[in-house]
C-alpha positions as CSV (number, residue, x, y, z in Angstrom):
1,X,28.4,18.2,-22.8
2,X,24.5,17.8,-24.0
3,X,23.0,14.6,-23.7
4,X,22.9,14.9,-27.6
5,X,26.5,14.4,-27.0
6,X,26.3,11.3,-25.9
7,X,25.9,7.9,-28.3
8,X,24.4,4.7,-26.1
9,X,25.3,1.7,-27.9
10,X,23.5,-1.4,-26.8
11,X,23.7,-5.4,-27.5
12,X,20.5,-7.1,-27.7
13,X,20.3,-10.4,-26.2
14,X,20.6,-10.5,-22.7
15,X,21.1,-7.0,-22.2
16,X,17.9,-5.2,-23.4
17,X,16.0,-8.2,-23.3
18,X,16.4,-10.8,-20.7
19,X,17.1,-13.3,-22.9
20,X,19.0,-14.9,-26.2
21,X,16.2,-14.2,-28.7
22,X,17.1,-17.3,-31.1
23,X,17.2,-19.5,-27.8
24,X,13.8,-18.0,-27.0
25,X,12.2,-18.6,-30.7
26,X,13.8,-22.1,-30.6
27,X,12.8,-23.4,-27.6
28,X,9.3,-22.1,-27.6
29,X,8.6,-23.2,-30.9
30,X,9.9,-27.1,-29.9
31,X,12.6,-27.6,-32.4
32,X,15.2,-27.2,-29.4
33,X,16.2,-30.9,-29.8
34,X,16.9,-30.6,-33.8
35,X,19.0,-27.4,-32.7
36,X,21.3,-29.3,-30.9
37,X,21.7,-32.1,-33.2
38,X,23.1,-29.7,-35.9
39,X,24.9,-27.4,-33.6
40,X,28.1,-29.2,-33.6
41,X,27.5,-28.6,-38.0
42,X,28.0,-25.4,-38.6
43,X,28.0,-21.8,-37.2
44,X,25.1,-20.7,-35.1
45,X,24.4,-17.9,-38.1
46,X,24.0,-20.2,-40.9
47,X,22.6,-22.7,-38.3
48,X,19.7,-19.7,-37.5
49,X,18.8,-19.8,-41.0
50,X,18.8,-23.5,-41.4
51,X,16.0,-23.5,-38.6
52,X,13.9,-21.1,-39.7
53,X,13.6,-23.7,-43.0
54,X,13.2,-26.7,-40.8
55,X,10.8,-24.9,-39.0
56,X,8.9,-23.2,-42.2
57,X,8.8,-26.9,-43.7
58,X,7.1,-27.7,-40.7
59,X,4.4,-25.5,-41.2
60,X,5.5,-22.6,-38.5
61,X,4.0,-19.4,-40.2
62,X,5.7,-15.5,-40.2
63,X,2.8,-14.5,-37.9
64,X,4.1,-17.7,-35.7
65,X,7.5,-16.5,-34.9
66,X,6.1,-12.7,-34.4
67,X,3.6,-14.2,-31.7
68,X,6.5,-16.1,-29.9
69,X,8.8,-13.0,-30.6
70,X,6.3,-10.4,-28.6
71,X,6.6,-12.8,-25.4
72,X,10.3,-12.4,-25.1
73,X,11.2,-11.5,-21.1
74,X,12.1,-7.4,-21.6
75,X,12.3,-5.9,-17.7
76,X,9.7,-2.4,-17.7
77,X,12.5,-0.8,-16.0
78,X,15.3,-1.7,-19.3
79,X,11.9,-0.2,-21.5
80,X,11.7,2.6,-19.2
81,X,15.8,3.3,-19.4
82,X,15.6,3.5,-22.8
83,X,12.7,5.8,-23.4
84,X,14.4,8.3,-20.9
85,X,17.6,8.2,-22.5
86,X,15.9,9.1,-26.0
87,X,13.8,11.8,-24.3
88,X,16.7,13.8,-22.7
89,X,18.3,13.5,-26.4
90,X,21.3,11.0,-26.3
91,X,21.7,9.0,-29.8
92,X,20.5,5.3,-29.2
93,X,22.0,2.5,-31.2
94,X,21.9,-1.5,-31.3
95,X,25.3,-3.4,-32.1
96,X,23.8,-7.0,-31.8
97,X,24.6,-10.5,-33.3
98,X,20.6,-11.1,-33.5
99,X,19.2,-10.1,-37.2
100,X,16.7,-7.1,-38.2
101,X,13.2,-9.8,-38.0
102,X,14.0,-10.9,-34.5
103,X,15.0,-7.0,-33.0
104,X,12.3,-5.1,-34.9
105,X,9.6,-7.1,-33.8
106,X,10.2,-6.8,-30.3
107,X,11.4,-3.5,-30.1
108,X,7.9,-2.2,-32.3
109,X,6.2,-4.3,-29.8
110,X,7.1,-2.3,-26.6
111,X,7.2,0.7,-28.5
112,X,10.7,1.1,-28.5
113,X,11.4,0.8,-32.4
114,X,11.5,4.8,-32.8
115,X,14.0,4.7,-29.9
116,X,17.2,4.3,-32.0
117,X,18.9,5.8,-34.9
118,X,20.6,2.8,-36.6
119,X,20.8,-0.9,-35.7
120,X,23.8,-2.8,-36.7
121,X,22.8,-7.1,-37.0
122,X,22.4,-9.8,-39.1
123,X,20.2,-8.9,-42.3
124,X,16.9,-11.5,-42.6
125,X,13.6,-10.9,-44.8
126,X,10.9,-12.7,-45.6
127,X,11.2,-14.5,-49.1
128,X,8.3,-15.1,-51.7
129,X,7.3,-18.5,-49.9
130,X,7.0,-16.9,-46.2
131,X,10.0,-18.2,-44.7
132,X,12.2,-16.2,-42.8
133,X,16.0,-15.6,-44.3
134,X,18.9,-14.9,-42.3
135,X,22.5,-14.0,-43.6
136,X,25.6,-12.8,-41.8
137,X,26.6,-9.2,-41.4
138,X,30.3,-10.1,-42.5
139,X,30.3,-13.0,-45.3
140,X,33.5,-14.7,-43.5
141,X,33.3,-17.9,-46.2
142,X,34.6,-15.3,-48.8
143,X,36.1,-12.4,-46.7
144,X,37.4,-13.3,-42.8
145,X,36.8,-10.6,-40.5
146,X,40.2,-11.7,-39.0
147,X,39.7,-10.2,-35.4
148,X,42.3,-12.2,-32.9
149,X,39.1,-11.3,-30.2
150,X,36.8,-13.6,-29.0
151,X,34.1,-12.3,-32.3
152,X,31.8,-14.7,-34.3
153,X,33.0,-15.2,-37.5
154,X,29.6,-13.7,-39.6
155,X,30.0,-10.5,-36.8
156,X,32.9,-8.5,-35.4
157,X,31.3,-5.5,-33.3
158,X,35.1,-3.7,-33.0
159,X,34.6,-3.4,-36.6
160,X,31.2,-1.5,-36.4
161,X,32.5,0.3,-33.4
162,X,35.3,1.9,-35.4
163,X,32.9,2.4,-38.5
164,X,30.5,4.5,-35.8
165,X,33.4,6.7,-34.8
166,X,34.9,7.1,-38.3
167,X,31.6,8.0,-39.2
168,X,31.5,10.5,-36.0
169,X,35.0,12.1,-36.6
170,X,33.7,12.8,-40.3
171,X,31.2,14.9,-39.1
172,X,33.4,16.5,-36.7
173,X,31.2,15.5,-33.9
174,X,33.0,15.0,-30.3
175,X,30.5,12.6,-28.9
176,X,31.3,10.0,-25.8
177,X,29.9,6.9,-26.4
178,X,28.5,4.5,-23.8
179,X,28.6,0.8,-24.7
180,X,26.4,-1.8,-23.0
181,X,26.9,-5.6,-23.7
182,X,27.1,-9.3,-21.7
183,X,28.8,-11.5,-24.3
184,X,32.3,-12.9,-25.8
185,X,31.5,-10.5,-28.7
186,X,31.0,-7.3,-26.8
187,X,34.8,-7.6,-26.1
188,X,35.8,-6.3,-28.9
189,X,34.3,-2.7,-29.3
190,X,34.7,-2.6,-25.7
191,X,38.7,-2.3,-26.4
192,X,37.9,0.1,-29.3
193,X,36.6,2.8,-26.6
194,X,38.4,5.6,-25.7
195,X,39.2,7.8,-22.5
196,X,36.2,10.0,-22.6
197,X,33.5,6.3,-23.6
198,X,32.0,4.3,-21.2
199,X,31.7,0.4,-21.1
200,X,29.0,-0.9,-18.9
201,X,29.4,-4.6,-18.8
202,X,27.0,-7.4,-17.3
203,X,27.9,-8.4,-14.0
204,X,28.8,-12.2,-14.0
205,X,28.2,-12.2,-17.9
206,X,31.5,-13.2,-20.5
207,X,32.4,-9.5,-21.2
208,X,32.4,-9.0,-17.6
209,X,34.5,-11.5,-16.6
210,X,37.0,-10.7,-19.7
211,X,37.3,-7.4,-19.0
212,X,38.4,-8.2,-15.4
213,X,41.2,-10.1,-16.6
214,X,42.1,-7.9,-19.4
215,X,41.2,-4.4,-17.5
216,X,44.5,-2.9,-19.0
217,X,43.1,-3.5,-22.5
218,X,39.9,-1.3,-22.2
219,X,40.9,2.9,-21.8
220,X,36.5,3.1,-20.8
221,X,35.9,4.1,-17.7
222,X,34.0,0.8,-16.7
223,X,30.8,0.9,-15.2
224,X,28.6,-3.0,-14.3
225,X,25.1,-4.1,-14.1
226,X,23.8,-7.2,-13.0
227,X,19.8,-6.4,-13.7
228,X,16.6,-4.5,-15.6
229,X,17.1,-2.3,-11.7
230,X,20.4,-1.5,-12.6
231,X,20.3,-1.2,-16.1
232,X,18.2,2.1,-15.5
233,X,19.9,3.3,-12.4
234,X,23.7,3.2,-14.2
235,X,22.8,4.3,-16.9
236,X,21.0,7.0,-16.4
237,X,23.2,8.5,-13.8
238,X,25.5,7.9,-16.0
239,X,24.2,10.1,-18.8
240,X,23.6,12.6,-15.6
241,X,26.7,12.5,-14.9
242,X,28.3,13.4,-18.0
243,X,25.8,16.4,-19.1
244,X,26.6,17.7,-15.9
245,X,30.6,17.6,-15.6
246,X,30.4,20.1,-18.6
247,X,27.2,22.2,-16.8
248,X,28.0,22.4,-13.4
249,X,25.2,25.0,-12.8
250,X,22.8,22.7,-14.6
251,X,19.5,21.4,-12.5
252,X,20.0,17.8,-14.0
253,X,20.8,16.1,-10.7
254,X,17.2,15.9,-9.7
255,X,16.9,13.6,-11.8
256,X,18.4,10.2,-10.5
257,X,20.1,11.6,-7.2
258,X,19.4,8.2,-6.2
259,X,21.3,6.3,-8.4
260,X,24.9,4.3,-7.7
261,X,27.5,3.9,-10.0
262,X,29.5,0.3,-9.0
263,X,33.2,1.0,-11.2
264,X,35.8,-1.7,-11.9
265,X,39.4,0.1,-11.2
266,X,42.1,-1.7,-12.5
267,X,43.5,-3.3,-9.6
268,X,40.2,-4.3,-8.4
269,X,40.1,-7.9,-9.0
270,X,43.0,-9.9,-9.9
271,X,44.1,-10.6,-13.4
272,X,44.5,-14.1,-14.5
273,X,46.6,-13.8,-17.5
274,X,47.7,-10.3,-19.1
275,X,46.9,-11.8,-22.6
276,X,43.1,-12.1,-23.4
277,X,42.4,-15.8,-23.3
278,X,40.5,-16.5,-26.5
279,X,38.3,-19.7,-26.8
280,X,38.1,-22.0,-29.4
């Protein structure tokens, strides 16, 4: 296997950057008290776009939210991580419950846009007035996703998971996909992997802890992180790894001889319940 064999699917929120970005926008911009009033009103999409009008009527500018976007916390080792894994030729993608305003900004701030192929979020532009627009990926007040999984009702990622590898098996292409996440939401694609995929999950995050009661759902070899350290470390041994179980003569294990990967076996932690609890 070539690292061109290999697709890395990443969240956004928490796991490239250090943060939620709509939590970060929010609170830096003040309007963190208004959020929470109309939380409890509606679902945190249509309540993203609600604040970007709240927050365009009071006078916050496009060039406002980039400024605040470009200060998001991002560790240099995550930035580094993913520059390597584009240089060595794996195929970089973004599965995030975000939207395409928030991501490209900071991405094209730390140089990063060029990084990945296709980014799967929440569609926003800017309409003729300057405000910002957000919409869900899946319009669930017409069409329910239906997913029985922990997923948001305007995104299930199982869904773009499987799209990915139908799109993959149309081209005939035998890739292994790594999939890194922290959230409720990253659940879902995570039980869509197969034998040969990967599923690095946040230490101490949501997915984490669901996957550790649930381990006999997800056929990934499982892989954690808790850090920007160990972000780079796993994964890149990782990719290591994998080029080099199919080139055993290869000279690739110069490259991160240092790194650890920490598994989760199946019997390593006790399960609570063998059916996925799913909050409401």
């Amino acid at each position: 296997m070539a690292a061109s064999d290999i697709v890395v699917i990443m969240d956004f929120d928490k796991t490239i950057i250090d943060w939620d970005s709509d939590n970060w926008v929010v609170d830096e911009l003040g309007a963190t008290h208004l959020f929470n009033q109309l939380l409890p009103t509606m679902p945190w999409n249509s309540l993203m776009d609600t604040m970007m009008g709240k927050l365009h009527s009071q006078g916050t500018t496009i060039e406002d939210l980039e400024a605040v976007l470009k200060t998001t916390p991002i560790h240099p080792r995550i930035i580094r991580a993913i520059r390597s894994a584009h240089a060595l030729g794996c195929d970089l993608k973004i599965v995030s419950d975000a939207n395409v305003f928030f991501i490209d900004t900071i991405l094209k701030h730390h140089g990063l846009r060029e990084c990945f192929s296709e980014i799967y979020t929440n569609p926003s532009f800017i309409d003729e007035e300057g405000r910002l627009r957000i919409f869900p990926l899946h319009d669930f007040s017409k069409h329910p996703h239906g997913c029985h999984h922990p997923c948001p009702p305007n995104m299930c990622k199982g869904i773009v998971i499987e799209r990915i590898q139908a799109s993959l098996s149309a081209m005939e292409e035998k890739k292994a996909i790594i999939y890194m996440g922290d959230g409720l939401g990253d659940f879902c694609p995570s039980s869509k992997l197969g034998d040969r995929d990967y599923m690095l999950p946040r230490k101490d995050f949501p997915v984490w802890d669901l996957i550790c009661r649930n381990r006999s759902l997800i056929k990934a070899e499982v892989c954690e992180w808790s850090n920007g350290d160990e972000f780079e470390h796993v994964l890149l041994h990782l990719i290591t790894k994998m080029v080099e179980k199919n080139n055993p003569n290869g000279n690739t294990s110069q490259l991160y001889s240092d790194c650890k990967l920490q598994t989760i076996s199946g019997n390593a932690y006790e399960a609570f319940s063998k059916t996925l609890y799913v909050p409401h």
